[in-house]
N, C-alpha and C positions, 0 to 999 in steps of 0.2 A: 421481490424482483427489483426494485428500485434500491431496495439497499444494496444488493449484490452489483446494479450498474454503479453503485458510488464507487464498492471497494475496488471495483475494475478498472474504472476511471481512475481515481489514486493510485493505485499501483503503475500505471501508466504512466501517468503525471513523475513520479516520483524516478521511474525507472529515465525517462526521459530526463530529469534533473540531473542523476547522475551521468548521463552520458556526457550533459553538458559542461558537467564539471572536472572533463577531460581538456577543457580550453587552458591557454597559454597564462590568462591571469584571468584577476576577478572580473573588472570588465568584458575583456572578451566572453565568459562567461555566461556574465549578463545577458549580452546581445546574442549567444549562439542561439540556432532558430533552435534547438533542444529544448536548452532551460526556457524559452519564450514559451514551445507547444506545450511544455511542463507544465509550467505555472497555469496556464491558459485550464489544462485539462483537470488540475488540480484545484482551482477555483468552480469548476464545473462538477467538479467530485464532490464539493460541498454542496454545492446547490442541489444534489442528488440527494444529499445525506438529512437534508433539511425537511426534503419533501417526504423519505422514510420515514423520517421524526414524526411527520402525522399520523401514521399507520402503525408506525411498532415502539412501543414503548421503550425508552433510552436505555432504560436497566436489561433490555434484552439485543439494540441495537448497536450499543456502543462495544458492549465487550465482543459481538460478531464480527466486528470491524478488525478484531485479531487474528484473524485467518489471514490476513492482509501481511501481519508479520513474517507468515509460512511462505507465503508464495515469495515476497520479495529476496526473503534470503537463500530460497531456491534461482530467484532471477540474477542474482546476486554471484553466487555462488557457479550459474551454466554461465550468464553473460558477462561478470565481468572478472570471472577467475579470482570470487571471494573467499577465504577460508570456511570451511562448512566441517569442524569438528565433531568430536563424539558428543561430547559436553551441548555444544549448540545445539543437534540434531535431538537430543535429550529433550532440552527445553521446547524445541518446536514440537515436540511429540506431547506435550503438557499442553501446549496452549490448544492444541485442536483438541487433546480430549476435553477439556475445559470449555471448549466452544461448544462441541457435540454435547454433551451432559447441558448446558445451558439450552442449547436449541430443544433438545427433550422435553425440557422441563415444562 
């Protein structure tokens, strides 16, 4: 449960980065309330991730964190009009079987 609020939290954070890296330059950037709540939630992602660490062993935590890759290139792909190939959709289709065969094990 805790890891699953990390990956949510990061993906959040991250989606939120990008929005903010819609700004006019790097500073404005910086200070857009986006990337602020980014970071903000993104820092909070880890502190999620830390607290998983005590419950699920890393060799089973970290590579679950790659379902995180699926979802953003689908948020990617509806929110910000990213390319979503055959090729791509391939490899997303690897990393979750790879996730599921892990979670089984």
């Amino acid at each position: 449960m805790i890891l699953a609020a990390a990956i949510i939290t990061s993906m959040a954070g991250q989606t939120l980065l990008k929005g903010g890296a819609g700004a006019t330059d790097f500073i404005a950037q910086l200070f857009d309330w986006r990337t602020i709540l980014g970071l903000g939630l993104y820092g909070g992602a880890a502190l999620l991730y830390i607290i998983a660490l005590r419950r699920i062993p890393m060799s089973v935590a970290l590579p679950c964190t790659a379902i995180s890759y699926v979802a953003i290139a689908l948020i990617g792909h509806f929110a910000f009009g990213e390319a979503l190939g055959l090729q791509h959709a391939a490899a997303l289709a690897l990393i979750c079987t790879g996730v599921v065969l892990l979670a089984l094990a």
